[in-house]
Jmol script that loads the backbone (N, CA, C; Angstrom):
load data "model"
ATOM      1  N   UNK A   1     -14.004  65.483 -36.096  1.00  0.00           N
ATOM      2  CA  UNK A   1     -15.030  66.485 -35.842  1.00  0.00           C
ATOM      3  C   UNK A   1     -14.361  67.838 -35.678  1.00  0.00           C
ATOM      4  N   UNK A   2     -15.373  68.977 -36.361  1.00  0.00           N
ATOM      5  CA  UNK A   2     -14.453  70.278 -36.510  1.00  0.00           C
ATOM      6  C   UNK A   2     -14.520  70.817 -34.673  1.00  0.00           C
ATOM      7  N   UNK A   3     -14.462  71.955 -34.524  1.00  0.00           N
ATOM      8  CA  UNK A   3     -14.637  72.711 -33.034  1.00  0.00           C
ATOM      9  C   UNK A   3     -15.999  73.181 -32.641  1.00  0.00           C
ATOM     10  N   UNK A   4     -16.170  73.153 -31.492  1.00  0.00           N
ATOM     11  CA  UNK A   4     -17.673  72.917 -31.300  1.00  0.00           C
ATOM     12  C   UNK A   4     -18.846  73.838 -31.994  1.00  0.00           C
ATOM     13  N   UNK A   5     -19.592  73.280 -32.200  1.00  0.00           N
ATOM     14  CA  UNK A   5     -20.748  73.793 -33.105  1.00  0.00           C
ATOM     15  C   UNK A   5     -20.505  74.044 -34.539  1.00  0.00           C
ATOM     16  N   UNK A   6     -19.317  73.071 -35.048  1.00  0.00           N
ATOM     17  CA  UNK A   6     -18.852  72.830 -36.146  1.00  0.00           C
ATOM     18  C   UNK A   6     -19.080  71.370 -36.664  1.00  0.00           C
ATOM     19  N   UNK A   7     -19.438  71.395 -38.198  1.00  0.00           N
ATOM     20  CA  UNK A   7     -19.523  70.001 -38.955  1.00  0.00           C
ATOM     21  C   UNK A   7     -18.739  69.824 -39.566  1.00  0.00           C
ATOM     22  N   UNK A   8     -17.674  69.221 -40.009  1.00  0.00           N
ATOM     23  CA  UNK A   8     -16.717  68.423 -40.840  1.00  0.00           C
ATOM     24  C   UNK A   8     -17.724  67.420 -42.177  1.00  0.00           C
ATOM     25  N   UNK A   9     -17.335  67.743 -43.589  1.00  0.00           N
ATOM     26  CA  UNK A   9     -18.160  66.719 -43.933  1.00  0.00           C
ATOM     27  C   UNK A   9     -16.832  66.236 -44.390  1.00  0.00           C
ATOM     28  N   UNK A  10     -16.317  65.677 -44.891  1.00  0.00           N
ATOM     29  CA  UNK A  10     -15.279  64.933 -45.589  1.00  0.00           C
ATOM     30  C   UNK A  10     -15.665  63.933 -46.489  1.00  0.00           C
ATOM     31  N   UNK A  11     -14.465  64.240 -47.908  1.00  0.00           N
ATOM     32  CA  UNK A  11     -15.241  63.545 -49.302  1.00  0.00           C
ATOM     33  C   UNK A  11     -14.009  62.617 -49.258  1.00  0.00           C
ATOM     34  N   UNK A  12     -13.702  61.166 -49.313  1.00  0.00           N
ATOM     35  CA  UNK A  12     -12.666  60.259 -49.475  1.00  0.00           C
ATOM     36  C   UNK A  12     -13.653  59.388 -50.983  1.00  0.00           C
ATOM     37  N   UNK A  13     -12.236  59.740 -52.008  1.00  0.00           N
ATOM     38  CA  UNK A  13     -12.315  58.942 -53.142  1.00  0.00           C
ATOM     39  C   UNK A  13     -10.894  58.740 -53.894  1.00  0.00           C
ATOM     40  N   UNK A  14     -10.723  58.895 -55.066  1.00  0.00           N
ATOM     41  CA  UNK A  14      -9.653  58.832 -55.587  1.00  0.00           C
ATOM     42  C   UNK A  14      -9.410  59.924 -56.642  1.00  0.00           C
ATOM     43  N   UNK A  15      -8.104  60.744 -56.824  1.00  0.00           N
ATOM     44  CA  UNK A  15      -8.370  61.993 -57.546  1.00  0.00           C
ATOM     45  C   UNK A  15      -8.800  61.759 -58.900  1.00  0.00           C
ATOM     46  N   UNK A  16      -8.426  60.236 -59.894  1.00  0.00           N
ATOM     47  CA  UNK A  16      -9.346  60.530 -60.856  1.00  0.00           C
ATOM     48  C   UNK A  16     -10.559  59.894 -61.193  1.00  0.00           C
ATOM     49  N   UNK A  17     -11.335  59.940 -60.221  1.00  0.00           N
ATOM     50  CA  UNK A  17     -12.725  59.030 -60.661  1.00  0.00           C
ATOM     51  C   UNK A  17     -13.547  60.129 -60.259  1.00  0.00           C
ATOM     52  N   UNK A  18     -14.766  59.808 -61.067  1.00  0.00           N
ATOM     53  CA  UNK A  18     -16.512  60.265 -60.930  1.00  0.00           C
ATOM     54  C   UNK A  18     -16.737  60.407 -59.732  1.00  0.00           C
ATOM     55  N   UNK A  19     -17.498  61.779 -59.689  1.00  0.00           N
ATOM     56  CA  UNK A  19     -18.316  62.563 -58.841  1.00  0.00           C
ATOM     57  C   UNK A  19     -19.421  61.761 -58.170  1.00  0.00           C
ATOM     58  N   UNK A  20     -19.755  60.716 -58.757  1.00  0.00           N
ATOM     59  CA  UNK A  20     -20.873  60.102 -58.969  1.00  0.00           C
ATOM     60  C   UNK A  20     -21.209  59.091 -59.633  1.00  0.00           C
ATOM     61  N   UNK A  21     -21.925  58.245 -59.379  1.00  0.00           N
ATOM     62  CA  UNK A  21     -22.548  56.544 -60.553  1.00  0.00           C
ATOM     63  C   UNK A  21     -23.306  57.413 -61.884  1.00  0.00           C
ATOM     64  N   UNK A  22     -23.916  58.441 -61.756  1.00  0.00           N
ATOM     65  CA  UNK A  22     -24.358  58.824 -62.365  1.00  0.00           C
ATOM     66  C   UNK A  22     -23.892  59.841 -63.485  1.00  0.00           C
ATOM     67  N   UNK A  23     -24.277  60.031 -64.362  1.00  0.00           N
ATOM     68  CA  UNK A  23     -23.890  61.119 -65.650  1.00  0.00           C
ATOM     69  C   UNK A  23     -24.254  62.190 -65.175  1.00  0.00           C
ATOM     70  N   UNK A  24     -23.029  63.299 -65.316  1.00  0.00           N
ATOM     71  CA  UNK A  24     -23.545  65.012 -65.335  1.00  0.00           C
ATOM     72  C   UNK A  24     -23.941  65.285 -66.284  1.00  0.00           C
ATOM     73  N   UNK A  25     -24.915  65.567 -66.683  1.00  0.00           N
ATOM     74  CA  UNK A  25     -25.980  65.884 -67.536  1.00  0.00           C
ATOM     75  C   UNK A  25     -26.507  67.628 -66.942  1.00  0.00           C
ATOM     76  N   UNK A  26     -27.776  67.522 -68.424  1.00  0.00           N
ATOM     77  CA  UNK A  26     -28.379  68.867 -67.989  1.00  0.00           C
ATOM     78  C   UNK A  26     -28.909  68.499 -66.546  1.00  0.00           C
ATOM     79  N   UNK A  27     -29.571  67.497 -66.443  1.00  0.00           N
ATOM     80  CA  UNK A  27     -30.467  67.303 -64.965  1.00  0.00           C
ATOM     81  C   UNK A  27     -30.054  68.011 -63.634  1.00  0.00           C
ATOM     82  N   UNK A  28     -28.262  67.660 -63.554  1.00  0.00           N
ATOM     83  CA  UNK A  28     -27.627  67.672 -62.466  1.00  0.00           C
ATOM     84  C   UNK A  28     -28.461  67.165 -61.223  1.00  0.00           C
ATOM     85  N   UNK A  29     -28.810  66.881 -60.818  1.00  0.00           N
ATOM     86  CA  UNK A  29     -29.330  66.119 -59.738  1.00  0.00           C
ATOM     87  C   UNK A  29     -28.504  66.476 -58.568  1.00  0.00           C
ATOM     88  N   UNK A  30     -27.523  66.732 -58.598  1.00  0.00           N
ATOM     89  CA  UNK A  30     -26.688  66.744 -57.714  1.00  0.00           C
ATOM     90  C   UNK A  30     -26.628  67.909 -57.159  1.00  0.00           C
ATOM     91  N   UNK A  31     -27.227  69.208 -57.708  1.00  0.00           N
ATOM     92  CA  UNK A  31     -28.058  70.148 -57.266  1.00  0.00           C
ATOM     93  C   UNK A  31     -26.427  71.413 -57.195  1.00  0.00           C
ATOM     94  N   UNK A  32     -25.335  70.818 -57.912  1.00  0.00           N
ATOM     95  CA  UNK A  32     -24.158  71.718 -57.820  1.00  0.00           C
ATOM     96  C   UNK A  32     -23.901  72.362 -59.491  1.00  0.00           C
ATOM     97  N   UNK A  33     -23.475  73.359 -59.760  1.00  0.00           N
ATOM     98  CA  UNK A  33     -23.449  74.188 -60.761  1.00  0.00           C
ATOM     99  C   UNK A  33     -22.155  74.378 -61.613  1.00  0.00           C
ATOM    100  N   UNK A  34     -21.340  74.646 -60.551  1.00  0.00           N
ATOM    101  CA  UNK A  34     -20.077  75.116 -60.729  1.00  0.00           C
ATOM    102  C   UNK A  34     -18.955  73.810 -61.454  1.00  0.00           C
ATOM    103  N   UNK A  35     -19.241  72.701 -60.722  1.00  0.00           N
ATOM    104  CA  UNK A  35     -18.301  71.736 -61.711  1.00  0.00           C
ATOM    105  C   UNK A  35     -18.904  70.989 -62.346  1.00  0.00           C
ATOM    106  N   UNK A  36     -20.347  71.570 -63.304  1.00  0.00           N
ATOM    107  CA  UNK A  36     -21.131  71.086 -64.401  1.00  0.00           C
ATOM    108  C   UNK A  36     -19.974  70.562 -65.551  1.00  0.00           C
ATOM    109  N   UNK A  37     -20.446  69.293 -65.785  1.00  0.00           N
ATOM    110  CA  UNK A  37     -19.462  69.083 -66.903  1.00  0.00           C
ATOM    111  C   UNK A  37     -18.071  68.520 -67.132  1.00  0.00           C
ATOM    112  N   UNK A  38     -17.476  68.392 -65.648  1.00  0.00           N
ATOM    113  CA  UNK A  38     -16.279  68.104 -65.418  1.00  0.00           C
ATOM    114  C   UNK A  38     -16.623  66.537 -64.995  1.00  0.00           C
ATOM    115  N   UNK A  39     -17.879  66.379 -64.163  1.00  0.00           N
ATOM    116  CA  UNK A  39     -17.951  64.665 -63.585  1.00  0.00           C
ATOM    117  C   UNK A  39     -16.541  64.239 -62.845  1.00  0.00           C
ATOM    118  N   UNK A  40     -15.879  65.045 -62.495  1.00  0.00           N
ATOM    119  CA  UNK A  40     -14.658  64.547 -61.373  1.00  0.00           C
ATOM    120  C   UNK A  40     -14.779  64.804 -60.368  1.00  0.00           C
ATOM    121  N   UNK A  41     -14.130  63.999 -59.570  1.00  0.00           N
ATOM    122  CA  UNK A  41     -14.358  63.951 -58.194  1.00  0.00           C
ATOM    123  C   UNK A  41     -13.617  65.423 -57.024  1.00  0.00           C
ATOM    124  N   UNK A  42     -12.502  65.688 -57.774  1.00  0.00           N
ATOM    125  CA  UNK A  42     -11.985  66.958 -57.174  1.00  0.00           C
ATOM    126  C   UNK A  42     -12.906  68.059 -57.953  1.00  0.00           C
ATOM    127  N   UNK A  43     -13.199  68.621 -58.602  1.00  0.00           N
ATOM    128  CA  UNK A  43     -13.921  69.647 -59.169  1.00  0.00           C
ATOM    129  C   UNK A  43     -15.506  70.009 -58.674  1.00  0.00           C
ATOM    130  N   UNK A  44     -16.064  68.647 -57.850  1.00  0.00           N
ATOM    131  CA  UNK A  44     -17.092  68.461 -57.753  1.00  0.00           C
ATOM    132  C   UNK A  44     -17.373  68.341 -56.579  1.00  0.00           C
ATOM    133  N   UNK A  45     -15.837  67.839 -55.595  1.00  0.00           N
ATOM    134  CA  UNK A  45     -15.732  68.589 -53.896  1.00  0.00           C
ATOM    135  C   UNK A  45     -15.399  70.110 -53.870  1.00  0.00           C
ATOM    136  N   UNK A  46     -14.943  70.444 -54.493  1.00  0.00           N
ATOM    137  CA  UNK A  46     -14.597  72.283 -54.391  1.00  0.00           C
ATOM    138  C   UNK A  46     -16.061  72.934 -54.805  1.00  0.00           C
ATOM    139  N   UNK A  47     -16.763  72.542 -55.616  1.00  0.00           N
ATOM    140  CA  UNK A  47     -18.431  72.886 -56.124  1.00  0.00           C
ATOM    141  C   UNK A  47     -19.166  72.846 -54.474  1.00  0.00           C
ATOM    142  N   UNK A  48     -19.214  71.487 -54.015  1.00  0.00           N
ATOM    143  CA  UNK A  48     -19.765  71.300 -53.122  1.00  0.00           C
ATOM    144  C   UNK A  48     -19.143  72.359 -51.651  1.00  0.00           C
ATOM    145  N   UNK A  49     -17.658  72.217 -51.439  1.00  0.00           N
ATOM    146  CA  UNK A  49     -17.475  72.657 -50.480  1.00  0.00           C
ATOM    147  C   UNK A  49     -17.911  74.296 -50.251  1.00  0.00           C
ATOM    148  N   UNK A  50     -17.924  74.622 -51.876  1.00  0.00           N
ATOM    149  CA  UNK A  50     -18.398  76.502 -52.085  1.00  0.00           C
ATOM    150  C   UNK A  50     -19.777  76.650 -51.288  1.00  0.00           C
ATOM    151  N   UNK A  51     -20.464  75.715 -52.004  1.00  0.00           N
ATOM    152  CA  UNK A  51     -22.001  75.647 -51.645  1.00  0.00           C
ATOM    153  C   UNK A  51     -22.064  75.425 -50.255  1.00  0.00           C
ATOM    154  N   UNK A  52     -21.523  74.571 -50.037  1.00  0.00           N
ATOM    155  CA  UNK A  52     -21.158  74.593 -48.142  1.00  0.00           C
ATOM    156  C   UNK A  52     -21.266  75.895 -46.930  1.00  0.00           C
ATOM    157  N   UNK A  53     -20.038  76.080 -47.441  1.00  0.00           N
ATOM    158  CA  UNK A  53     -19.904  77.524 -47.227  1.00  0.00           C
ATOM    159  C   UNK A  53     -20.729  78.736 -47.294  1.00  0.00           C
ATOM    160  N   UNK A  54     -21.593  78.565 -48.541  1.00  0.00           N
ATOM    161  CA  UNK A  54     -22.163  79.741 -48.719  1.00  0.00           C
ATOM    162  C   UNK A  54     -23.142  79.885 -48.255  1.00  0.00           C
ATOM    163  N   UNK A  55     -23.748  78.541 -47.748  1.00  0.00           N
ATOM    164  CA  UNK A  55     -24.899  78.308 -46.819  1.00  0.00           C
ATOM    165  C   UNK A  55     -24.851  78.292 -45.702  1.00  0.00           C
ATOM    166  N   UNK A  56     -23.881  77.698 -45.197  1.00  0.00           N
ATOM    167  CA  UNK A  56     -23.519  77.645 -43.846  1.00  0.00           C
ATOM    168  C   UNK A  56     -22.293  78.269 -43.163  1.00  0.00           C
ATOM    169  N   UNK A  57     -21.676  78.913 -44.081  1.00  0.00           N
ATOM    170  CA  UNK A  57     -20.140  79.682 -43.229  1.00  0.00           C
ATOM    171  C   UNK A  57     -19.382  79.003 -42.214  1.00  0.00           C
ATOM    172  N   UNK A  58     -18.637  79.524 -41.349  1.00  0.00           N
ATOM    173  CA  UNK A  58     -18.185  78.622 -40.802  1.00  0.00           C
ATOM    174  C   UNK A  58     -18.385  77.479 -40.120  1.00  0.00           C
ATOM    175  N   UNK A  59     -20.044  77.100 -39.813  1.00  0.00           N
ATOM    176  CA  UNK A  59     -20.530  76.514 -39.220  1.00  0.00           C
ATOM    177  C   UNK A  59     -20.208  74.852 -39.996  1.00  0.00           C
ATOM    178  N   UNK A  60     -19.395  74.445 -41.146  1.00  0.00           N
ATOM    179  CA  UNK A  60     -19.431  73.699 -41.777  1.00  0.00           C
ATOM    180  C   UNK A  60     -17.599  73.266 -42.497  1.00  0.00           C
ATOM    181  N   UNK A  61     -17.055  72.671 -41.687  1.00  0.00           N
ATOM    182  CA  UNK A  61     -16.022  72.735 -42.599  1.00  0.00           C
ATOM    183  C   UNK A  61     -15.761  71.718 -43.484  1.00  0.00           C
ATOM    184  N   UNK A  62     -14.962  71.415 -44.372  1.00  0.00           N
ATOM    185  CA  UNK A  62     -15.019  70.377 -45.783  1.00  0.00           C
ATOM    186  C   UNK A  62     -13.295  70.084 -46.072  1.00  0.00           C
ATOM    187  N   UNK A  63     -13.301  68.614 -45.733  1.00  0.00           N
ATOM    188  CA  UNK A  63     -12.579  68.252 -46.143  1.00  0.00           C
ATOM    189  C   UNK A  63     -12.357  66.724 -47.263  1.00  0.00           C
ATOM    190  N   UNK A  64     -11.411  67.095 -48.281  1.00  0.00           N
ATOM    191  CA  UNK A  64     -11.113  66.177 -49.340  1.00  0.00           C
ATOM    192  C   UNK A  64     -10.141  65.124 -48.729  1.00  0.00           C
ATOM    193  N   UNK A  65     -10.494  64.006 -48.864  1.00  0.00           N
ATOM    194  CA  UNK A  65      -9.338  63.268 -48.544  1.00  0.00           C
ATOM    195  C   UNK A  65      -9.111  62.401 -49.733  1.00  0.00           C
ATOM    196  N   UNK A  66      -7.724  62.162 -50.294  1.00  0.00           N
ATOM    197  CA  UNK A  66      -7.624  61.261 -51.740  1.00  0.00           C
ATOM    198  C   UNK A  66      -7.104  60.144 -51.521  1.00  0.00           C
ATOM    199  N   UNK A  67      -7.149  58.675 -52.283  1.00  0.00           N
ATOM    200  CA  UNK A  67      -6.540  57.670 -51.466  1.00  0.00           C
ATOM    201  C   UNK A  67      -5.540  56.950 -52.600  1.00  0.00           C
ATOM    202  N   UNK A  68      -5.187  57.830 -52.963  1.00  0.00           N
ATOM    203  CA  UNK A  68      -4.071  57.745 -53.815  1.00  0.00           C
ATOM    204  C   UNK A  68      -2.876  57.806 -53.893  1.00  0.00           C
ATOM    205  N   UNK A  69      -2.408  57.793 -52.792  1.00  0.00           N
ATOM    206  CA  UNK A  69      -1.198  57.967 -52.431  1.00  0.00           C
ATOM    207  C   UNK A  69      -0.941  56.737 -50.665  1.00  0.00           C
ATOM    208  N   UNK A  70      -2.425  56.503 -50.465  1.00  0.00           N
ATOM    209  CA  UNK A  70      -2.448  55.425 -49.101  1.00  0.00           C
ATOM    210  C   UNK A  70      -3.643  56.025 -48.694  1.00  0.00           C
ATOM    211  N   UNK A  71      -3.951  54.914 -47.960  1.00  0.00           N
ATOM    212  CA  UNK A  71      -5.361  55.394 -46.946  1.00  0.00           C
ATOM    213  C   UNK A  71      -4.918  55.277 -45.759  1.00  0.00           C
ATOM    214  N   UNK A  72      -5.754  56.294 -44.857  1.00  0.00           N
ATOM    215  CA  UNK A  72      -5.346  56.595 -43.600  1.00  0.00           C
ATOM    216  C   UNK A  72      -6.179  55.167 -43.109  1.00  0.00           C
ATOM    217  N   UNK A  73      -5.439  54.672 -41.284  1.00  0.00           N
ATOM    218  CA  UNK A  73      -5.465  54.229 -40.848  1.00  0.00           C
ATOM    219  C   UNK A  73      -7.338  54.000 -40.577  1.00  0.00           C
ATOM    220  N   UNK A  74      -7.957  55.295 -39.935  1.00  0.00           N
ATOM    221  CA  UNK A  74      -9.115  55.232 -39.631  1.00  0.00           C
ATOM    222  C   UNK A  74     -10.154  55.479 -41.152  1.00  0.00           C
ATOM    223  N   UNK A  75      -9.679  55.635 -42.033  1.00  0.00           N
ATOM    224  CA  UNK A  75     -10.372  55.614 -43.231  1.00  0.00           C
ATOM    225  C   UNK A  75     -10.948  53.750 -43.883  1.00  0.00           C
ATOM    226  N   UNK A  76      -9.573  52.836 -43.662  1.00  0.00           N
ATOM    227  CA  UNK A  76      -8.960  51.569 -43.480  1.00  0.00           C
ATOM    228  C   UNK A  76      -9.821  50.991 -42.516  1.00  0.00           C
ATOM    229  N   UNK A  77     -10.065  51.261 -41.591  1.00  0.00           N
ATOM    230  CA  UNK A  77     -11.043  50.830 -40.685  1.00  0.00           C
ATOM    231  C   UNK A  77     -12.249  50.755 -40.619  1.00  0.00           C
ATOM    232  N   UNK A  78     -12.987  52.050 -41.112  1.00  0.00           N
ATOM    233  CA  UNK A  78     -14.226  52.335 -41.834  1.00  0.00           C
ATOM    234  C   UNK A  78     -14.535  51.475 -43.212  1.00  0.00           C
ATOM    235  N   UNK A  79     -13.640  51.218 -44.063  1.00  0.00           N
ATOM    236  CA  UNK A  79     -14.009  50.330 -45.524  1.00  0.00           C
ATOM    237  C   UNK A  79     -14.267  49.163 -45.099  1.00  0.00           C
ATOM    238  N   UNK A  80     -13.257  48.439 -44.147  1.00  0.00           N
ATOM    239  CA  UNK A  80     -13.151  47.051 -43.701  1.00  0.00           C
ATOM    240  C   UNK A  80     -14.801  46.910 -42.972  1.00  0.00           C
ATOM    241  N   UNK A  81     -15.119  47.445 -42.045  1.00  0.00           N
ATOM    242  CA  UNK A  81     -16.054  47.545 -41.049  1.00  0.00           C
ATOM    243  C   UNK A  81     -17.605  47.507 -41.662  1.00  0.00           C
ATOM    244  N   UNK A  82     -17.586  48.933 -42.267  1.00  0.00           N
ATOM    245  CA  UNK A  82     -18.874  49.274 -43.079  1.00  0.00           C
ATOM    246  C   UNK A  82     -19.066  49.122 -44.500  1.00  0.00           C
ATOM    247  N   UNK A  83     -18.119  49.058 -45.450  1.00  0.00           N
ATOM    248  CA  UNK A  83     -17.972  48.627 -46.973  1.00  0.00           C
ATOM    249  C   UNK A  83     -18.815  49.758 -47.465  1.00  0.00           C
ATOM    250  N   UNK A  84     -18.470  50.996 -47.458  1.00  0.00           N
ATOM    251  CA  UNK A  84     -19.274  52.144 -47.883  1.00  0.00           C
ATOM    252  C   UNK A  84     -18.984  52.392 -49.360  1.00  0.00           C
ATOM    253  N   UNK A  85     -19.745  53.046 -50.245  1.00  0.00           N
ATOM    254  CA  UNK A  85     -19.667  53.167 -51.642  1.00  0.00           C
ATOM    255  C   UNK A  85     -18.756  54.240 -51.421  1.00  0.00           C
ATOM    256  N   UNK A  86     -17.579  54.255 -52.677  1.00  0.00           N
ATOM    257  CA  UNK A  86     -16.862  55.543 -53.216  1.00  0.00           C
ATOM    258  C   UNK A  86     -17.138  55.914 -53.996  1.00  0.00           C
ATOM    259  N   UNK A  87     -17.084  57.611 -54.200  1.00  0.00           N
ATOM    260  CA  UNK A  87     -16.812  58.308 -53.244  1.00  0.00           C
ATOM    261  C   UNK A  87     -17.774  58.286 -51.592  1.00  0.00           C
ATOM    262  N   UNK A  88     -16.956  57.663 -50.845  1.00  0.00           N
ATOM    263  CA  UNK A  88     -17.511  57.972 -49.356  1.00  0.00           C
ATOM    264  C   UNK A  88     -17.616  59.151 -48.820  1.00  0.00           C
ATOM    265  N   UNK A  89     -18.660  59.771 -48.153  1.00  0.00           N
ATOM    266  CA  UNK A  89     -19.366  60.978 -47.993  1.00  0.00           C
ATOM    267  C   UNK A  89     -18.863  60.850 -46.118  1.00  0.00           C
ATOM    268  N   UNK A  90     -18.299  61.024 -45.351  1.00  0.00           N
ATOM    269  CA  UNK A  90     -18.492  61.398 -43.760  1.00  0.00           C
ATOM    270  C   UNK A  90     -19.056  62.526 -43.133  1.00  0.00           C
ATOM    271  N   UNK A  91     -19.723  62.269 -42.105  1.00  0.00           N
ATOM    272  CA  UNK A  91     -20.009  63.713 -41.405  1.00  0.00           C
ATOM    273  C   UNK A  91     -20.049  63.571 -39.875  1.00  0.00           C
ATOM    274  N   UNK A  92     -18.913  64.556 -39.495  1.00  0.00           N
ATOM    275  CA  UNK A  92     -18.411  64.699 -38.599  1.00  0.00           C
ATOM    276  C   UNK A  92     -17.885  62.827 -38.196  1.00  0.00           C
ATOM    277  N   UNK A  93     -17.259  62.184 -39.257  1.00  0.00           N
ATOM    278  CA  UNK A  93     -16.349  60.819 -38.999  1.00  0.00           C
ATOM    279  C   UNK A  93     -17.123  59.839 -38.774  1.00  0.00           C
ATOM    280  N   UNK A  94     -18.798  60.209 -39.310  1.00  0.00           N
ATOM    281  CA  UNK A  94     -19.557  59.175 -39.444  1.00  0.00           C
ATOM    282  C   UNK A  94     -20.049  58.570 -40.701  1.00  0.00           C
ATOM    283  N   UNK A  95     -20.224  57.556 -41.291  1.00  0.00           N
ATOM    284  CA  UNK A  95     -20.396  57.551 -42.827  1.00  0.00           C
ATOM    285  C   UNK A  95     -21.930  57.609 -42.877  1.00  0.00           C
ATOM    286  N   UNK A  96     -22.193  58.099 -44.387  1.00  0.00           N
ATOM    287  CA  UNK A  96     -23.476  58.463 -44.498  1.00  0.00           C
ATOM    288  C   UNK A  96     -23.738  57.580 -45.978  1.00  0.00           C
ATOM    289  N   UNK A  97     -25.213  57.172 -46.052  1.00  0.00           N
ATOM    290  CA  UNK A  97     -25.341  56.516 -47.530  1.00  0.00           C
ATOM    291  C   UNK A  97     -25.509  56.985 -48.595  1.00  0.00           C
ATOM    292  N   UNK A  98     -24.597  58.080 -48.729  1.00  0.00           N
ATOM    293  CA  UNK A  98     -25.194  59.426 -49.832  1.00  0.00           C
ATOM    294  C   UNK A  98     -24.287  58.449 -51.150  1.00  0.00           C
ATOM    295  N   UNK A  99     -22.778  57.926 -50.884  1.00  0.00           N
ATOM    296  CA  UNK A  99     -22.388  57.615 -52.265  1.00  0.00           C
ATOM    297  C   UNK A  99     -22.135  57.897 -53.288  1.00  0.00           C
ATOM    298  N   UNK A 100     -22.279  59.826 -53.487  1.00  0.00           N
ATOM    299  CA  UNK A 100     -21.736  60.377 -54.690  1.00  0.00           C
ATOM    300  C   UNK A 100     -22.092  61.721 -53.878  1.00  0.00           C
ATOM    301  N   UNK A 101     -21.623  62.865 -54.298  1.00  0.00           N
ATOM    302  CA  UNK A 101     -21.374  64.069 -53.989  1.00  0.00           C
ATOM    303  C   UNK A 101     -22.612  64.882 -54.599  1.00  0.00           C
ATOM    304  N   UNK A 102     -23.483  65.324 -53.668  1.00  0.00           N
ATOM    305  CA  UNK A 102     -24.943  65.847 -53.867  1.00  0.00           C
ATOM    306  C   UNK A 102     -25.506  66.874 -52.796  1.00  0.00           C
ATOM    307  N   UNK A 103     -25.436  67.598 -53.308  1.00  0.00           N
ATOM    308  CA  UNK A 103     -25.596  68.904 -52.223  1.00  0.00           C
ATOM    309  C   UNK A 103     -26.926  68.744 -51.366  1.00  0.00           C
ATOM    310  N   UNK A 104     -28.317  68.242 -51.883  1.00  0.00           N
ATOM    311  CA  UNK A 104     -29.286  68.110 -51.103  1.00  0.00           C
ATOM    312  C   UNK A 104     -29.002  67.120 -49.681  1.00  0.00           C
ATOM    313  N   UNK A 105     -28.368  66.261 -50.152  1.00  0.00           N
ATOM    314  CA  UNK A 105     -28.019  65.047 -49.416  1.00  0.00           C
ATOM    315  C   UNK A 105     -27.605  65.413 -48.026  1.00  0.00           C
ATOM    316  N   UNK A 106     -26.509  65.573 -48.562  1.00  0.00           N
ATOM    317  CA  UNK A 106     -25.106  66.181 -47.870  1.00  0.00           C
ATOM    318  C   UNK A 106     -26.030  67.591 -46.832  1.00  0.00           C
ATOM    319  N   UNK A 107     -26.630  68.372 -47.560  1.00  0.00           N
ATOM    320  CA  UNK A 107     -27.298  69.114 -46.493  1.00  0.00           C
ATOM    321  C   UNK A 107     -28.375  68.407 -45.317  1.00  0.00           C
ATOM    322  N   UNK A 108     -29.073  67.450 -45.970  1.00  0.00           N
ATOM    323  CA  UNK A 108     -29.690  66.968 -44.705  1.00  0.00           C
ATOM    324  C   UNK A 108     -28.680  66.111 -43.898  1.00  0.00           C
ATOM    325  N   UNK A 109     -27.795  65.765 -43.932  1.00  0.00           N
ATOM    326  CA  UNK A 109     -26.689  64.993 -43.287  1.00  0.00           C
ATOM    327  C   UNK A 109     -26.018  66.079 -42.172  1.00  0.00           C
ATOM    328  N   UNK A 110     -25.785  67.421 -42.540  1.00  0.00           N
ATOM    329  CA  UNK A 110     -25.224  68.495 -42.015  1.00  0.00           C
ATOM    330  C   UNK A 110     -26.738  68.549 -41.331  1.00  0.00           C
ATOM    331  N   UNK A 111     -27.797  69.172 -41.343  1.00  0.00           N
ATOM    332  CA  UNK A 111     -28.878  69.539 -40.658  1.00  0.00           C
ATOM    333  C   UNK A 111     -29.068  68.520 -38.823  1.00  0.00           C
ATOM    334  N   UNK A 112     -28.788  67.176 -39.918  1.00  0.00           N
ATOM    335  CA  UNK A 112     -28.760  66.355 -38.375  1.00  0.00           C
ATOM    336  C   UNK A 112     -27.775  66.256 -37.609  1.00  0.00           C
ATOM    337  N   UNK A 113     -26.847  66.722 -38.017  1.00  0.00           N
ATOM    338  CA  UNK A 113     -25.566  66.941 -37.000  1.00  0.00           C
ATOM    339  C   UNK A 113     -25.158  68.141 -36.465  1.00  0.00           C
ATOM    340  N   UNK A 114     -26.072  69.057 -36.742  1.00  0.00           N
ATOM    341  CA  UNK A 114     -26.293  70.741 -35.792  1.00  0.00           C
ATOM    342  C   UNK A 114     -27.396  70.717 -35.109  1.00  0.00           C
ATOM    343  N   UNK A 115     -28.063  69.584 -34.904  1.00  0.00           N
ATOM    344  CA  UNK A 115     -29.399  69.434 -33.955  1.00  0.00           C
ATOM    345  C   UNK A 115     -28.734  68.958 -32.462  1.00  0.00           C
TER     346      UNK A 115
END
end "model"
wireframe off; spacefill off
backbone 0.3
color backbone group
């Protein structure tokens, strides 16, 4: 959790897989602009984390975590425990059932954790 009256969302996947189950298409669904077209998972946390930001400023911080190199201990704990879809979505170190990187989502996830 970030410092008080701060949200942490944190994106844990792997650096080369999909943004998403789904195709980036014209639709985007995912309601992000900027890494139209790319469907990767790093291009599509930096999209998201902009949008973050630009909505919420500091009130929101964003972190990538990749598990490509090892998974952290409490990341390891969370898969075993809850079996969450990747890319796993956290907020403030809680998992959420979002399952792919989607700005609407992800904002009501942030909304309930500044209440």
């Amino acid at each position: 959790m970030g410092m008080a009256g701060t949200v942490t969302v944190e994106v844990v996947g792997l650096k080369n897989s999909e943004c998403s189950p789904f195709p980036c298409d014209d639709d985007r669904t995912c309601g992000l602009e900027e890494c139209f077209k790319s469907g990767t998972l790093v291009a599509a946390f930096q999209a998201l984390a902009n949008a973050l930001k630009a909505a919420y400023g500091d009130r929101v911080e964003t972190k990538l975590t990749l598990l490509d190199d090892g998974t952290p201990v409490y990341i390891r704990e969370i898969i075993e425990r809850e079996h969450p879809p990747i890319p796993m979505i956290l907020v403030n170190g809680r998992v959420t059932k979002i399952g792919r990187i989607v700005l609407d989502r992800t904002k009501a996830e942030i909304e309930k954790a500044l209440v």
